[in-house]
Each structure stands twice: as structure tokens, then as C-alpha cells.
C-alpha positions in Angstrom: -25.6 -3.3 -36.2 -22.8 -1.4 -36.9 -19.0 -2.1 -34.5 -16.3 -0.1 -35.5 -14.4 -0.6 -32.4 -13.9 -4.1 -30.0 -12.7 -3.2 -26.7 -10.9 -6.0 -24.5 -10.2 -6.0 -20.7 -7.4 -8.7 -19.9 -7.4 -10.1 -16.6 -10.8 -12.5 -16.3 -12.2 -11.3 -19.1 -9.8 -11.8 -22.8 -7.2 -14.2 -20.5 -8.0 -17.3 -19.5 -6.8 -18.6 -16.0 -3.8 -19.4 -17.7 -3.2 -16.2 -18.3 -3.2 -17.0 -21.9 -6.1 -17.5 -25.0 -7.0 -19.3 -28.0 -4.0 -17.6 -30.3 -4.9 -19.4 -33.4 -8.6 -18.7 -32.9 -7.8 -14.9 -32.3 -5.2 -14.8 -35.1 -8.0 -15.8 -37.7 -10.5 -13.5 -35.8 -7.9 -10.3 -35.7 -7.8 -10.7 -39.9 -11.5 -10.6 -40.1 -11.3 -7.2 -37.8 -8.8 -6.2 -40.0 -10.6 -6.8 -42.9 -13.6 -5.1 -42.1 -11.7 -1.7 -41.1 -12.7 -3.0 -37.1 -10.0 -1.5 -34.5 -8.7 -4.1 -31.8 -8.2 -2.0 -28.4 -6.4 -3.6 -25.4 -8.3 -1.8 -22.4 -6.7 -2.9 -19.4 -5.3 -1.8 -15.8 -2.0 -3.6 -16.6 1.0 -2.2 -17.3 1.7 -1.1 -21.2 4.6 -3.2 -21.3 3.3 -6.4 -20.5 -0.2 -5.8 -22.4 2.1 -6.0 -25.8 4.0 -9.1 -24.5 0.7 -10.7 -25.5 0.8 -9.8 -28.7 4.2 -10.0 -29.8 3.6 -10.3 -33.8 1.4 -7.4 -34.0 1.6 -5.5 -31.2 2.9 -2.3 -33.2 -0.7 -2.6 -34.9 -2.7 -2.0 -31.9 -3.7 0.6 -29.5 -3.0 0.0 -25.5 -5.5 1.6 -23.1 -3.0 1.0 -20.6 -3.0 1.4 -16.4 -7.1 2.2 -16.6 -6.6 4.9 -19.5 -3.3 7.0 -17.6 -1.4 5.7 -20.0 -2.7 5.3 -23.7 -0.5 4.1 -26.8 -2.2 3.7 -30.4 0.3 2.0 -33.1 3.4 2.6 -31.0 2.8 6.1 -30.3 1.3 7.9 -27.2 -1.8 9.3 -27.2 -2.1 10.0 -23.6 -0.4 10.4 -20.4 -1.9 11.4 -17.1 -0.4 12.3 -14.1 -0.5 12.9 -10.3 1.5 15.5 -9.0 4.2 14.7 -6.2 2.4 16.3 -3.2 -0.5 14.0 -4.2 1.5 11.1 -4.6 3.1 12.2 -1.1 -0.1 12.6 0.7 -1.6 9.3 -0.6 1.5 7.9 0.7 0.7 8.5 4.0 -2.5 7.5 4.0 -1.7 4.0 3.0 0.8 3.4 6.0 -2.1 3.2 7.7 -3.0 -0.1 6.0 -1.2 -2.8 7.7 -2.1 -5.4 5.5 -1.9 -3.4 2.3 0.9 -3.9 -0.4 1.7 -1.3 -3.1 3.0 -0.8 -5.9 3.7 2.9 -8.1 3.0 3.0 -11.4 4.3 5.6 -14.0 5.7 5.5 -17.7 9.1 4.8 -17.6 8.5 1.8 -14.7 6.5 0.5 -11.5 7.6 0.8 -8.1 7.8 -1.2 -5.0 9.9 -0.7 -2.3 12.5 -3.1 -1.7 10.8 -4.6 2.3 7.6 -5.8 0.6 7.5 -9.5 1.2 9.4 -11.3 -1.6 5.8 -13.1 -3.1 4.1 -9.8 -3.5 7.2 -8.3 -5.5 7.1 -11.5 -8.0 3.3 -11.6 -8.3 4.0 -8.0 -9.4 6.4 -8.5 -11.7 3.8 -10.9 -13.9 1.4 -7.6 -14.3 4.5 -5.1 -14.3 7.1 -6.0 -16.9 8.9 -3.1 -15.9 9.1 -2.8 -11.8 12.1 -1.5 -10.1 13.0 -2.0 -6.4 13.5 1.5 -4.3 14.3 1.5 -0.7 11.1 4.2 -0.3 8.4 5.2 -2.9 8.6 8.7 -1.1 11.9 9.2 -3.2 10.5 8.1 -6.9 10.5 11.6 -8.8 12.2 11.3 -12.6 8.7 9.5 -13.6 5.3 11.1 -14.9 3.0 8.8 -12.2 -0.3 8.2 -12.7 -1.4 5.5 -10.9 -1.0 3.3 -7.2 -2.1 -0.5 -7.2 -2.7 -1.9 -4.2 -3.0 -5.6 -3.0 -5.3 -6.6 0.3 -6.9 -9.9 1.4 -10.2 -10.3 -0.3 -11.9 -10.3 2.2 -10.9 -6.9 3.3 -11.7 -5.1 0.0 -15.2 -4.1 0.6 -14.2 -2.3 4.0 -11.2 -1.2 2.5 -12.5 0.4 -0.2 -14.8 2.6 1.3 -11.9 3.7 4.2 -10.0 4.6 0.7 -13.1 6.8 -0.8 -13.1 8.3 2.8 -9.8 9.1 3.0 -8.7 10.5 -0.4 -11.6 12.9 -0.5 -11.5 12.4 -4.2 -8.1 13.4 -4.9 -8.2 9.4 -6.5 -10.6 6.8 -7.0 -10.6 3.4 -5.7 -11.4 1.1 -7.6 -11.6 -2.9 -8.1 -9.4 -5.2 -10.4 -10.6 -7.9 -8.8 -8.9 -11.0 -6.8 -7.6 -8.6 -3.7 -6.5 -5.3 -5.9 -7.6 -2.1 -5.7 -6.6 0.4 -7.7 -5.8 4.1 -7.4 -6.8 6.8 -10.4 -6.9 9.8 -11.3 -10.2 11.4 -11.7 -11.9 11.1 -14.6 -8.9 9.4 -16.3 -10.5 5.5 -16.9 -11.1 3.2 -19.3 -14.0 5.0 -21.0 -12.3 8.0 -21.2 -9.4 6.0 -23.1 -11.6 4.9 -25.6 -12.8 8.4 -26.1 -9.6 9.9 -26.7 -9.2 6.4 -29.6 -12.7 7.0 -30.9 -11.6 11.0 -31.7 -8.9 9.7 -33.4 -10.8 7.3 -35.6 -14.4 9.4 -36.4 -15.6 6.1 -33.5 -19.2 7.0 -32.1 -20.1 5.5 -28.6 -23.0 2.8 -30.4 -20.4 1.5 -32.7 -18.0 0.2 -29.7 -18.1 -3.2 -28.2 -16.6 -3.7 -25.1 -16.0 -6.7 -22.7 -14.9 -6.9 -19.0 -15.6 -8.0 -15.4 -14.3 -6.3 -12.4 -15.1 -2.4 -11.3 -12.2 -1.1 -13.1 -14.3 -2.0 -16.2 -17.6 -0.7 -15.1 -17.4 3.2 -16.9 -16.1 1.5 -20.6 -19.3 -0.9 -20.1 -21.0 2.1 -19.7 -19.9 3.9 -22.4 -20.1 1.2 -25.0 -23.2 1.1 -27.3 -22.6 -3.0 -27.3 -21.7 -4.2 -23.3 -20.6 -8.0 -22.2 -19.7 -9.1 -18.8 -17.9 -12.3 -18.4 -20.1 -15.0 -16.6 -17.2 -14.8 -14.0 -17.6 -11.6 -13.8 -18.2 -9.5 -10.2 -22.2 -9.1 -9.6 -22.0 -5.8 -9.7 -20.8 -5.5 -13.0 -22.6 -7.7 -14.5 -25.9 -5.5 -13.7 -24.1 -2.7 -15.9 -23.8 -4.8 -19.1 -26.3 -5.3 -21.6 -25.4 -9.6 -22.1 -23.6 -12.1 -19.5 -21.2 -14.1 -22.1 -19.4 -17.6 -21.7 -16.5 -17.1 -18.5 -12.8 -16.4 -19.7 -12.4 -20.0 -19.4 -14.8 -21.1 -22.4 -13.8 -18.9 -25.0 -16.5 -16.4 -23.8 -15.1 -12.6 -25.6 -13.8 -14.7 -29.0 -17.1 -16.7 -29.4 -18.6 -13.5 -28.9 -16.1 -11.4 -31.2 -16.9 -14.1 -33.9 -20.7 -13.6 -33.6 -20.4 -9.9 -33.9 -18.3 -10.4 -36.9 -21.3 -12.4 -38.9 -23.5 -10.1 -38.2 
């Protein structure tokens, strides 16, 4: 058994509900990787800024599949930017008015947007995931961005319905998809997770069965896919954890370190 690459989702997976982990465990873990020529990749729907806030000592060292793979940095330097076009953006727009109970925010490389009437509580919980989020009076008038991405926020209870009157009304110009915990997610075709990792693995010589990769929501669902070696969280959404090869310890015991560890002694 060969891993060349360890791929980590953040929310519910790496995180614990502290939105924190084991630092000393991972430091000692991260020099092992190191050690054995074994690249550490962030994989995550989060914003790039606040994925390195989490790693503030060697954050120049990794690589960032950022937003669900839009936005990909590797070492400090970008390897990939994806983008919707305006009239997209536009159109998609106006099909989320529709939403009453709906909350959005813009996400593109210089910054997030929300506009400035969202409820005060939504624009804070934001700002936790998007380091960088600026207030506009309308997300119709963001253009000096490359954007490549829409999170949305609905009751949990309303994702299942809302997800499928999403599929039904972008016709594929995006994909909906689950973050878990209320959000939905917006991307662009194609442009996810796995296809993050791809672009890394080209870089690196990486072949598919020498990846690892860990997650739990829908978002994550393609890179478990991908990855020759796949582990959903015990917290993990059912139907994820049909995609995955093993059902690890939750975020909350330790679950992708103790696992990390294991593949290291192998």
C-alpha cells in the first residue's frame, strides 16, 4: 500500500466541533508526511483565506483546494481559477429571489459577497468560513472579481426540497450541492474537489490509488470517488458514507489523525 497524497475536507471531517484539532498530534503527524515525500492537501469548500488561518506556521508549505476546487493554491501559488461568467451569475441571481428563506453569499478570488440587508447573524456566521467578505448594497453590481462560486444557507429541513428545485432550475448551468448543516453550494461544472486533486496529482507524477482522502457531506462525494483509499467520518451524511471504502472515528474522536497515523505505519 502505497499513499503519496492525504487529502482533508475541513468542516465535520479534519475540524472538530470546535472548529479546531489536535495541533500537537498533527504537528508530529505533518513531519512524518514530510518525511516520507507524502503531500498534505486541504480539500475544502471554504474560502482559501481562512483554510491557511489554520495553519498559520506552514501554510506556505501546503496546497489549498479551495471553494470545492474553483480556486486551487499549491505552496503560495495558483494553480487554478475557475469562473462563471457575469450573465450566469446574473441569471442565477434571479433564480434565487425566488427563495424566500434562502441567504447568499458570492464567492470569488479577491473576496465574498453578501449584500448589506441579509440579517446581521447570517453575515457573521459568514464571516467565520469567509475571512475575506465585503458588504455590497446588491450582488447584481459585483464585477472587478473572477467568481466562481454561490453559497447558499437554508433551514435544514428545507435542503432536500430545495436542492432538487435548484437542479431544476439551473438546468445545469451549476450544480447544487451539500456542505452540510443547511448549506448548499453552487459550482461550476465539472470544477470539484476531485478535479482539484487532479490538477495537484499532474503536478506531482500522483496516480488516483496512491491518494487518501477523507470527508462527509455531498461536496465531498466525487474526491471519495476518485481516491484509491476513501474514509467517511462516522458523522458523516448517509449518503456519503455508501461512497467510501471505511466509516472512521467522527471529527470529534480524533477519527482522520488516528487514521493518518495508521496509514503512516503501514
Amino acid at each position: 500500500m502505497t499513499v503519496k497524497m492525504i487529502a482533508v475536507d475541513m468542516d465535520g471531517t479534519f475540524l472538530n466541533s470546535q472548529q479546531d484539532y489536535d495541533r500537537e498530534t498533527f504537528a508530529q503527524l505533518y513531519q512524518m508526511m514530510k518525511q516520507k515525500g507524502i503531500r498534505f492537501v486541504i480539500s475544502s469548500g471554504n474560502q482559501y483565506y481562512q483554510l491557511k488561518s489554520f495553519f498559520p506556521e506552514i501554510d506556505a508549505e501546503l496546497s489549498f483546494v479551495a471553494e470545492n476546487g474553483a480556486y486551487i493554491v499549491s505552496e503560495g501559488e495558483e494553480v487554478f481559477t475557475g469562473e462563471i461568467d457575469l450573465e450566469t451569475v446574473h441569471e442565477v441571481l434571479t433564480i434565487l429571489a425566488d427563495f424566500k428563506e434562502g441567504h447568499t453569499i458570492l464567492c470569488g478570488k479577491k473576496s465574498a459577497y453578501v449584500a448589506e440587508q441579509e440579517p446581521k447573524s447570517f453575515i457573521e456566521h459568514g464571516s467565520k468560513y469567509y475571512h475575506r467578505l465585503k458588504k455590497v448594497p446588491d450582488l447584481f453590481e459585483v464585477q472587478e472579481d473572477t467568481l466562481f462560486k454561490f453559497a447558499l444557507s437554508f433551514p435544514v429541513e428545507q435542503v432536500a426540497d430545495v436542492l432538487g428545485r435548484l437542479e431544476d432550475g439551473l438546468e445545469g448551468k451549476l450544480i447544487p450541492v451539500s456542505s452540510g448543516h443547511g448549506d448548499i453550494d453552487l459550482i461550476i461544472p465539472g470544477i470539484h474537489k476531485a478535479h482539484g486533486l487532479m490538477k495537484l496529482q499532474e503536478l506531482w507524477g500522483i496516480k488516483n490509488h496512491e491518494v487518501a482522502a477523507f470527508g462527509d457531506s455531498g461536496n465531498d462525494l466525487e474526491m471519495l470517488k476518485h481516491a484509491g483509499y476513501s474514509y467517511v467520518m462516522s458523522n458523516g451524511q448517509p449518503t456519503v458514507k455508501v461512497a467510501a471504502q471505511e466509516i472512521i472515528l467522527s471529527n470529534d474522536e480524533n477519527g482522520v489523525l488516528l487514521k493518518i497515523q495508521e496509514l503512516l505505519h503501514m
